[in-house]
C-alpha angles and dihedrals in degrees: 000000000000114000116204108232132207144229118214108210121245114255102267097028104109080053102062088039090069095037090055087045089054093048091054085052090045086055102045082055094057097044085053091048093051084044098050095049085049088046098042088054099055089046100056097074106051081052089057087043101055087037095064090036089059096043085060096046092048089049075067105031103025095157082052094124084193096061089042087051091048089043101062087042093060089046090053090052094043080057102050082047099050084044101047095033099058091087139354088229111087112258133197109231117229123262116227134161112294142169105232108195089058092049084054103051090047080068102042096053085047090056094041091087084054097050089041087060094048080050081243127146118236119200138187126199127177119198111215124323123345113261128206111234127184112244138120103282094215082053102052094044087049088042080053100044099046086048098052092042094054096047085048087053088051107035121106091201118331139047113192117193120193132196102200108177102283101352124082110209120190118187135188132187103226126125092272139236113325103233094244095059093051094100097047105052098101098037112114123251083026113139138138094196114108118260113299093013098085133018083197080229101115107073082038097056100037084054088052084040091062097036080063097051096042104247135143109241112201128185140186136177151200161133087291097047141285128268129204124203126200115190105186118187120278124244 
């Protein structure tokens, strides 16, 4: 009869467990750091490129809604390069007066061609009047961005978006968060999507996003969809 045996661990050794946990972490983060400069350079010239290819077209076609559409969307990605390109060191990006619902819809009407090819409806309300809020503008149309993409990854039919004075709500109507996967959520790298289909970034990096403006992000979940809020400060 075989009896399984045990090891009892050395005093300390939990300890040095996690801290060597938190130094290959440490190290993913770098590596992806390294690979997203490399990445971001060699993008910078094909935007440019397709910039100054659409200007042209629209000098042609300027009630051409797609190329308006494109357009926007090249200029959303010029500014997440010039922001995350100035230096290698994490910055926080300056707050400054913004109205946030058209923020917002800026973003909404990017991601439409996105929610039309899922055969998903993407809608926008505003409650009252728009409010000016103070936050990093980069951050809040990133915020924005991450938020929309993952309840479109999530939806069964419908994203509702909702400008609320000061608070920025997006809804989908999934089945939820299992409860296991709760704590993991913002954790980078963190994805249920198969390979190539999610980097598990986006949650990570809006909650970071709205650390550094400042604002309160709130969840909830369940078998009827998840809502985020964002409460950024007011002016």
């Amino acid at each position: 009869m075989t009896q399984a045996s045990t090891v009892e661990p050395t005093p300390g050794s939990d300890q040095a467990s996690e801290e060597a946990l938190q130094w290959m972490e440490t190290g993913r983060l770098a590596e992806l750091g390294l690979l997203s400069a490399e990445l971001l350079h060699e993008l910078r010239q094909p935007i440019f490129s397709s910039k100054a290819l659409i200007e042209l077209m629209r000098r042609k076609h300027p009630d051409d809604d797609g190329l308006r559409v494109i357009e926007a969307q090249l200029q959303h990605v010029q500014t997440l390069l010039e922001t995350y390109t100035v230096s290698s060191r994490r910055t926080r990006g300056r707050a400054e007066p913004l109205q946030l619902d058209a923020s917002v819809n800026a973003i909404v009407e990017m991601m439409q061609p996105r929610a039309r090819a899922r055969q998903l409806r993407l809608e926008l309300r505003v409650v009252g009047a728009g409010e000016a809020v103070m936050a990093d503008p980069t951050g809040v149309r990133q915020i924005a961005v991450n938020l929309v993409a993952n309840a479109l990854d999530a939806a069964r039919a419908a994203v509702v978006v909702t400008v609320d004075g000061c608070q920025l709500r997006v809804s989908d109507d999934g089945s939820g968060i299992p409860a296991s996967l709760k704590s993991q959520i913002f954790d980078p790298f963190f994805t249920t999507k198969p390979p190539g289909e999610g980097t598990g970034l986006g949650l990570a990096v809006a909650q970071r996003l709205a650390a550094d403006s400042r604002a309160e992000l709130e969840w909830d979940t369940g078998p009827g969809g998840t809502e985020f809020r964002v409460r950024f400060p007011a002016l």
